[in-house]
N, C-alpha and C positions, 0 to 999 in steps of 0.2 A: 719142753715148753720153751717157746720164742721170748728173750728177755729185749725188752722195750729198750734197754740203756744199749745193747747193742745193735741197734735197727735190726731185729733179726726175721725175715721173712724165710721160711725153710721151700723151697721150690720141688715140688714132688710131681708134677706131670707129668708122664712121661715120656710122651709125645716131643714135648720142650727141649726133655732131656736128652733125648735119643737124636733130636737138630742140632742139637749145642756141640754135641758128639762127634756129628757127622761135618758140620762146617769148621772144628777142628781139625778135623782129620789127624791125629797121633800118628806118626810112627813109634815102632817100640821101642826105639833109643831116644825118643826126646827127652830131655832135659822138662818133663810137664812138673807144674805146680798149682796148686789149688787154692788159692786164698777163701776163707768161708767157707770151710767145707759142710761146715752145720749136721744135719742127722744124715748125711753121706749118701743122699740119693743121687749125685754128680761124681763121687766119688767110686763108687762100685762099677758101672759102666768104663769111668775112665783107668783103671786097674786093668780091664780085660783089654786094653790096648794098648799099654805101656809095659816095659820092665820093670820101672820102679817110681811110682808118685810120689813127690812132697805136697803135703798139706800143711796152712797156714790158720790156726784157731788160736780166739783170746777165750772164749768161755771154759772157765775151767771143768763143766759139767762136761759136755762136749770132748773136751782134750781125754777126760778119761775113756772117755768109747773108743774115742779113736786109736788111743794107744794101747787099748783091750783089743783093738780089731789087730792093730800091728803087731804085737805077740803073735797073732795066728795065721800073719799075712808079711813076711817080713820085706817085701816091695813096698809097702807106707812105710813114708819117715814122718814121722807127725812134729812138727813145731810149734811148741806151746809161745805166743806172744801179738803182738799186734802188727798186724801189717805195714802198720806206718813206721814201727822203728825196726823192721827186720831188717841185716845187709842182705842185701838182693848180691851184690857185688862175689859177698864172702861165700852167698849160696853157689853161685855162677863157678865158681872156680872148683866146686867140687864136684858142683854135676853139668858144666859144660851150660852153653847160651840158654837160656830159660823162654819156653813157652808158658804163659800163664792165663790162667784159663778162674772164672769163679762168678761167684750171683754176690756182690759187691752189697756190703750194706746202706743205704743211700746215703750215712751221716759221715760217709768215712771219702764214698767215691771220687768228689774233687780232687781234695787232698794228697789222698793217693795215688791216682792217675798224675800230678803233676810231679807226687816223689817219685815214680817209677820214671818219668821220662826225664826227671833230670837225673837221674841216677847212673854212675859208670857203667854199670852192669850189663853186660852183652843180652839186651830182650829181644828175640826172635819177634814177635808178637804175642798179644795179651788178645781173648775173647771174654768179655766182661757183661753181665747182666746190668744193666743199670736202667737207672729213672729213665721213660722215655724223653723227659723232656731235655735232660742231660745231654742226652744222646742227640736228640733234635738239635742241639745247640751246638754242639761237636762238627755238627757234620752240615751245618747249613750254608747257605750260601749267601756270597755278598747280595745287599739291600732286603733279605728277607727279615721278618721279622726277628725269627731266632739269630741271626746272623751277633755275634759282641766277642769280649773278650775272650773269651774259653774256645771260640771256635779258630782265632787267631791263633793263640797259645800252641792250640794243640795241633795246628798247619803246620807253624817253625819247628815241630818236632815231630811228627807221623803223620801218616794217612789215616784216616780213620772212616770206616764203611759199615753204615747199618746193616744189620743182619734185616732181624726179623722183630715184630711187636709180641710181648709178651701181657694177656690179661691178667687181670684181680687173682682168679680163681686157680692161676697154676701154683700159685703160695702159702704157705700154711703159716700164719695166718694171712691170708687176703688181705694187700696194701690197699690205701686208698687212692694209687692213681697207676699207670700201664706202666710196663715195665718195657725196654727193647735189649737184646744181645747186640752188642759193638763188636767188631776188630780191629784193631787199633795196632798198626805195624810202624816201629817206631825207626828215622829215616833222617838223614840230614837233607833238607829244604833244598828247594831248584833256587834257591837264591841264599846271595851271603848273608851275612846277621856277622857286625862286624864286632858288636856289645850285647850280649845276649839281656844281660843286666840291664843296660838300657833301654832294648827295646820291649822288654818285660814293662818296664816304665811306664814307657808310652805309650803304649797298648793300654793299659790301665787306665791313666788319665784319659785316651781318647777316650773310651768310653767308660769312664765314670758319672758322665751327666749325659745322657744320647740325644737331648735336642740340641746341643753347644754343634758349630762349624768346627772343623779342624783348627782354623783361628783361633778362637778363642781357648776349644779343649787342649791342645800341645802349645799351646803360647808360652807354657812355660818352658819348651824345648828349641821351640823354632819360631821365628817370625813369617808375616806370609811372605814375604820375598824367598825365605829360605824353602819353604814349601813348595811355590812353583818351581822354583828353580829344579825339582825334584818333579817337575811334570804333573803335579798334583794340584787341584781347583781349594784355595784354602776354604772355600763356602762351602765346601761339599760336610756334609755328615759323614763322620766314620764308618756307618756301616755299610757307604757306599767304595770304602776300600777293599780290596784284596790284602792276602798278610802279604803279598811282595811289594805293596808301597807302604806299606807299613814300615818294613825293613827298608826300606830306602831313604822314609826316612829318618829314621833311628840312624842310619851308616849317616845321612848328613850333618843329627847333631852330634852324633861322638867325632865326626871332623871337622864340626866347627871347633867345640870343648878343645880338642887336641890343638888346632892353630890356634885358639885364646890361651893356653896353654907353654907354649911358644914365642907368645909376643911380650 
């Protein structure tokens, strides 16, 4: 049974399954891992095309199947704990760069997609079911609607490309809104980011209020002289930037900081 404290929707179509499978494409040495592996209708499939799976479960009902299947399957290595405090890092080093693959609980998938990409850990890439609108927001482009923080964020740090939409009905139980599969290949940016911390910042305040101009939303980082100066219209709205003037300019106030710094 699907426990509510863990966003738990089990994905049993298998149609879904059999796409999610195939736009991974496994070889049988990869490094795969499963986050959520849930009643393992994701999991059996990606077994017959690896040598050896890690799966990642907090339900301890769940952890015991699984590690009743691994008795009889000794290719699962099940890992009882939460994905958010797993080392991905300390995984990596024992099974080489990690492809990670999983139907993401919706309460958990910000969070984690942003621990994963700031994380040392050599990620191949990740193919993750998530909220469509998540996904929509990931992947959207400057001046549309879905265009804001999360699709910046996750520019400075991977490509990220919709699969495919997933309905209600491939779930057990039936969420109440569409679900899409991501890929998300994580990559250092065509542009510098010279403050990652920084520009984390201002990213955030640009659009934490989305009717403010640049003027007003980064004023607490740059003045508008410092903003043209950076080739940028201060009157423009945020989500009429790209993330590379975003980072430009972020690299302009961590160089003014620095020369105030200096004088």
């Amino acid at each position: 049974m699907a426990r509510k404290r863990f966003g738990q929707h089990f994905l049993h179509e298998r149609g879904v399954i059999d796409r999610i499978v195939s736009m991974l494409a496994p070889a049988t040495d990869d490094a795969l891992v499963e986050i959520g592996p849930g009643q393992g209708a994701l999991t059996t499939p990606l077994l017959e095309q690896v040598e050896r799976l890690s799966v990642i479960e907090i339900d301890r009902d769940l952890i015991a199947e699984l590690e009743a299947r691994a008795t009889r399957d000794p290719r699962l290595e099940v890992i009882a704990g939460d994905a958010l405090r797993i080392d991905y890092a300390a995984l990596a080093e024992r099974r080489g760069p990690l492809r990670l693959v999983g139907n993401l609980p919706y309460n958990i998938s910000s969070p984690l997609l942003f621990a994963l990409l700031g994380s040392t850990a050599p990620i191949v890439d990740m193919h993750f079911m998530l909220q469509k609108e998540v996904v929509d927001r990931m992947t959207a482009a400057p001046g549309s609607r879905d265009y804001g923080r999360l699709t910046v964020s996750v520019a400075a740090r991977a490509r990220a490309e919709a699969l495919f939409d997933v309905g209600p009905g491939a779930f057990n139980p039936p969420p109440k809104v569409m679900s899409s599969v991501v890929r998300i290949t994580p990559r250092a940016p065509d542009f510098e980011i010279h403050d990652p911390a920084l520009f984390d910042r201002l990213v955030t305040a640009a659009f934490s209020q989305r009717r403010k101009t640049l003027r007003n939303a980064v004023g607490g980082f740059l003045d508008a002289a410092a903003i043209e100066a950076c080739d940028i219209d201060p009157m423009l709205r945020p989500e009429r930037l790209a993330a590379a003037d975003f980072a430009r300019l972020a690299n302009r106030a961590h160089a003014d900081k620095d020369n105030a710094g200096e004088l």
